[in-house]
C-alpha positions, 0 to 999 in steps of 0.5 A, a space after each residue: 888777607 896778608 899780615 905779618 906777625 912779630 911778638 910786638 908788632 901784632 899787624 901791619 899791612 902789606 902788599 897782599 891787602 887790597 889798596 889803603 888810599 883814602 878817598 873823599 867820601 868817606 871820613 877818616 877813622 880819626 874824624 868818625 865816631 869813637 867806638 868806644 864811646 859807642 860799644 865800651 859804654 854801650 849799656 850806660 844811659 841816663 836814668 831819664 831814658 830807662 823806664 821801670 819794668 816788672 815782671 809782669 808788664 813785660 809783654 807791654 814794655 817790650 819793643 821788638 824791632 827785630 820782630 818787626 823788620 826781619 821775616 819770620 819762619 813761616 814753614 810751619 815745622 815744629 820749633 824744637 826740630 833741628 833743621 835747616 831755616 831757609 827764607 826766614 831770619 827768626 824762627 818764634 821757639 819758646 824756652 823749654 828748660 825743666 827747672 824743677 827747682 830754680 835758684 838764683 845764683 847771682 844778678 848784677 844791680 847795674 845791668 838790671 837797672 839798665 833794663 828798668 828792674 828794681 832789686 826788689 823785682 831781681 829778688 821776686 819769685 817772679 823774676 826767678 821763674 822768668 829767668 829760669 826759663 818759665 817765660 809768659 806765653 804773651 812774652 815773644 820769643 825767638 831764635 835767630 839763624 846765623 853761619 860760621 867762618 872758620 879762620 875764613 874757611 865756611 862751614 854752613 848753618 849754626 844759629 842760636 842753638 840754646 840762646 832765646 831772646 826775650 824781648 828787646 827792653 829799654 834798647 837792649 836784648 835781653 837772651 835766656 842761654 841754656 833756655 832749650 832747644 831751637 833748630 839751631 840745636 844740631 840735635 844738641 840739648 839746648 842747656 847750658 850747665 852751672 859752670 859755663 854759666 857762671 864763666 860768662 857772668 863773671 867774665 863779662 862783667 869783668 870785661 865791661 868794668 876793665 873798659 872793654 865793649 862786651 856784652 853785659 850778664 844780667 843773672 844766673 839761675 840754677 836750674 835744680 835739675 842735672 846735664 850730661 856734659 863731658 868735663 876734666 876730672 881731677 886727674 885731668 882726663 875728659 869725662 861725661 858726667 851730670 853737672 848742675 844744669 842753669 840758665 844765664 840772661 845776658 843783655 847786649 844792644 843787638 846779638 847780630 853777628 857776622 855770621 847772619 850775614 855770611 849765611 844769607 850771602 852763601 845761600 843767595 838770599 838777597 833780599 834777606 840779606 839786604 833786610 838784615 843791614 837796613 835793621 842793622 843801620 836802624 838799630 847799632 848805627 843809627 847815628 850814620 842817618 842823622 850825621 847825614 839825612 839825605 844819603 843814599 842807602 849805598 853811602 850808609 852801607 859803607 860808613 857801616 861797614 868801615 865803623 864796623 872796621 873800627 870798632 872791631 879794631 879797637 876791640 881787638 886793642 883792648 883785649 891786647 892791653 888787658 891780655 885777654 884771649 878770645 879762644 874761639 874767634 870763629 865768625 859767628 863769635 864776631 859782634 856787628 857791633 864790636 863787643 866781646 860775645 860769647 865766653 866760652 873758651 877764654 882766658 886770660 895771659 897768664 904765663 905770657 906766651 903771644 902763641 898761647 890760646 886757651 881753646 884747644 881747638 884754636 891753634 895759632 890762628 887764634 892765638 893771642 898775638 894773631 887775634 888782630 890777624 883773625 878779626 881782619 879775617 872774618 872782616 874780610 870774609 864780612 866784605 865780599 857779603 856787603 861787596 854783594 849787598 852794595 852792588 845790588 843796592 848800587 843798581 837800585 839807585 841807578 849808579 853807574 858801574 864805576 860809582 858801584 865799584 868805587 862803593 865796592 873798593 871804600 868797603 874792602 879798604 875798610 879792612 885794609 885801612 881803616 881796621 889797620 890804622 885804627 888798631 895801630 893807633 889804639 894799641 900804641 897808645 894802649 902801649 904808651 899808657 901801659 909804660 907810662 910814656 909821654 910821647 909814643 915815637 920809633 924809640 918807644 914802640 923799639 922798648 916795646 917790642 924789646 920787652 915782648 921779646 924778653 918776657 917771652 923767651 928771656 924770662 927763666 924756665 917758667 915765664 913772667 906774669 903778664 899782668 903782675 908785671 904791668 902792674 908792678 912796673 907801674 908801683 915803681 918810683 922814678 927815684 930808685 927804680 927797680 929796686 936800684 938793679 932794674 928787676 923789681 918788677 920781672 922778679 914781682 912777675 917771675 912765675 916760680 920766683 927769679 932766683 933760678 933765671 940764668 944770668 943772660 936772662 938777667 942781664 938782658 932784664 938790666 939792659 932793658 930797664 937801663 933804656 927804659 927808666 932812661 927814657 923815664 927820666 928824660 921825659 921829666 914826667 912827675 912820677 905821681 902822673 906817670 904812675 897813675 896813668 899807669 894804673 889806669 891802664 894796667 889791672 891788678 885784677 883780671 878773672 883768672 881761670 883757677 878763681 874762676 873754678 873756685 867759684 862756680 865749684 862753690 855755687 856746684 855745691 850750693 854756696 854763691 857766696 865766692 861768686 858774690 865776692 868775685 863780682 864785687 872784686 871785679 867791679 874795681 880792677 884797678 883799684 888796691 883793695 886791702 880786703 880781698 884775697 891776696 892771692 888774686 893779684 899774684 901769679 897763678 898757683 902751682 896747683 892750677 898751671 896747665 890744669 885742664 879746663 883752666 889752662 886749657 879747655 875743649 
């Protein structure tokens, strides 16, 4: 896929991408279903349609599609072993953590309604035991086999090499991570640690609450027993050690991943691959049969694939407004249905740098301004495993080689198009609002791209802070702006303070507020509106690694109570809150800039 990269123009499509002209079959994105409304708020449901769940009914309030539509593992190997799974897309593996002592850590009250659990029931030693693994025998368990693309490079078999699913309960998945072994271990543990647990937890609760699709935690639970993991020490040198051993359950509409369809691609395995994407369309897209009951399956695979495309494009678009960085955007990390999966290497902008990536495995390909650039990748990857899927379907329904070719072309343009327009037109208007402007033309998306250039290359020996700045730009008043001097809000950002900035960076700081607060002006918008959309586009609260390693090193040593008062403060990120630490809306500590783990981390 060739895309061209700049500081503020993170895609734009060139004459190395297949053709982007419409066609008649299928809707332009604008006309399709939002995918924000279909992801963002993809766990929010009337409370008529969530039945009360206990523990104890589990069993019976189950209702596992996945089991009924997918083939199971049938080889008759243990379940434990790691191995190749051919011809099957589960295999049925129960958790096999030790949790000697079991400890609940923290849950979220919103995603435990969500499943029908009470908090009295999140409370229960019963509840405590299940999500520490020691799951009923009646509870069906399973494991599911996916591949990986590497920046679209192949790399074989991966798979659920230490998540579990439990059951799908109210229409969501519910998965025990760090639940033990499976054949997707690699010889690997199967465990999770207390530290990555509760990164997970808190980040994506962050996500959902900052507006983003992501997949939603339910709880962390200590296991009382120790893992062998290598980790920095706090000289910053990567050591093996026991860390306190955990269990997260985190809950999502489907785990299905890019992967799982590369994988049954690759190994030639057609009609697990078709079986996968007819679940998929009941499951994550049921919408596209009721839009049009009478379509062929073909049609119906395209519409999925190009939502697909949509989705992931305004994915992509707001972990540019928020300034989140994936780290590890390897296939099997991409969600079919377009939330942020698996937390591991993240971060969020600090320092701003468009190169930076938090994985140290990442490299530029990963990078926070390229991570439209990596999401058009594994979609292409994506494309020639449903190029397969259509043309084979195509003859079933006995289209003529034309109308296969053309199903073909409306796919692969999903890339093209559809993920190109849709991520412009999301992130511009992410930008629109992040400057507060009325209208988004040549001269805004100029100022834009300006700025970029500033706050990476023009903002003194240290940088600006990326979310200090939006942020504080928008608390500026449209009489007095900037202070009179057009700094305000860059010396608010400063990391280490303005006053060492050389004088060019200055007065290119000046130039750029002149034309800005220019542009502010004759748009003659009232500035209680433009601050507010502002506002609410721009967080003053994001989940910094260092806040992060405050809190799980607390819950290390017994006490949840930083955990707890984290997740309270992210469940309002663009709120003032005159109660909580001060340090939380500021730039990132001396101590903690380029500490490994936080600044970095394997």
């Amino acid at each position: 896929v060739g895309l061209a990269h700049t500081a503020g123009a993170y895609l734009r499509p060139c004459s190395a991408l297949p053709c982007s002209a419409a066609t008649s079959m299928i809707p332009p994105p604008s006309a399709a279903r939002s995918a924000s409304s279909v992801t963002a708020h993809g766990l929010r449901r009337t409370l008529a349609t969530i039945s009360a769940v206990a523990i104890g009914d589990w069993p019976s309030a189950v209702d596992n599609s996945l089991l009924r539509e997918l083939v199971p593992d049938e080889s008759g190997k243990p379940p434990q072993l790691s191995r190749e799974v051919r011809g099957a897309h589960y295999v049925s593996v129960r958790p096999s953590v030790p949790a000697p002592a079991p400890r609940l850590v923290a849950y979220s009250s919103e995603v435990a309604s969500s499943l029908g659990l009470s908090a009295e029931t999140c409370e229960s030693d019963e509840f405590l035991q299940f999500f520490a693994g020691k799951v009923p025998e009646a509870v069906p368990c399973w494991a599911t086999s996916y591949g990986a693309s590497f920046a679209g490079r192949y790399g074989g078999q991966r798979g659920d090499g230490r998540a579990i699913s439990v059951g799908q309960v109210n229409g969501l998945e519910v998965q025990l991570k760090g639940a033990g072994t499976t054949p997707f271990s690699r010889r690997f543990d199967g465990r999770a640690v207390l530290r990555s647990s509760v990164r997970e937890f808190l980040a994506s609760e962050a996500m959902h609450h900052l507006g983003v699709p992501t997949t939603r935690a339910l709880a962390v639970v200590a296991s009382g027993d120790t893992v062998q993991r290598a980790w920095y020490d706090s000289q910053g040198r990567e050591r093996v050690g026991l860390e306190p051993g955990a269990v997260g359950a985190r809950v999502a509409p489907s785990f299905l991943r890019f992967g799982q369809f590369e994988l049954f691609y690759q190994r030639d395995e057609p009609a697990l691959l078709r079986a996968l994407a007819v679940h998929a369309l009941g499951r994550d897209f049921a919408h596209l049969r009721l839009q049009e009951p009478e379509a062929p399956l073909s049609r119906l695979l395209v519409l999925l694939f190009r939502e697909v495309c949509e989705r992931q494009a305004r994915l992509v678009a707001e972990w540019l407004r928020v300034g989140y960085c994936q780290g590890n955007m390897n296939s099997d990390n991409s969600a079919l249905c377009g939330v942020t999966l698996d937390y591991g290497p993240f971060g969020f902008l600090e320092r701003f740098d468009p190169m930076h990536c938090p994985w140290v495995g990442g490299g530029a390909e990963y990078s926070f301004g390229r991570q439209p650039q990596a999401a058009a990748i594994n979609l292409s990857i994506l494309s020639e495993a449903w190029a397969d899927l259509l043309r084979a379907v195509a003859t079933e329904e006995g289209l003529t080689r034309a109308e296969a070719d053309e199903a073909v072309q409306q796919t692969r343009e999903g890339v093209s198009s559809v993920f190109v327009d849709a991520f412009h037109a999301t992130h511009d208007e992410h930008n629109r609002r992040k400057l507060g402007l009325v209208s988004w033309d040549d001269d805004a998306a100029e100022l834009w791209t300006s700025l970029f250039g500033l706050m990476a290359t023009r903002s003194g020996p240290q940088g600006i802070d990326f979310t200090v700045f939006f942020r504080s730009l928008g608390d500026l008043t449209n009489d007095l702006p900037d202070g009179g001097d057009g700094l305000a809000a860059a010396r608010a950002a400063a990391i280490g303070g303005a006053a060492e900035w050389p004088q060019e960076h200055l007065e290119a700081w000046r130039e750029w507020a002149a034309r800005y607060w220019g542009r502010v002006g004759a748009e003659a918008r009232p500035d209680g509106e433009r601050r507010r959309e502002m506002a609410a586009a721009n967080p003053k609260y994001i989940l910094r690694n260092w806040m992060l390693a405050e809190a799980y090193e607390a819950a290390e040593r017994g006490d949840s109570s930083a955990v707890h008062a984290l997740h309270a403060l992210l469940r309002s990120p663009y709120e003032e809150q005159e109660s909580a630490d001060p340090r939380y809306a500021q730039p990132t500590p001396d101590w903690a800039r380029g500490r490994p783990g936080l600044a970095f981390m394997s």
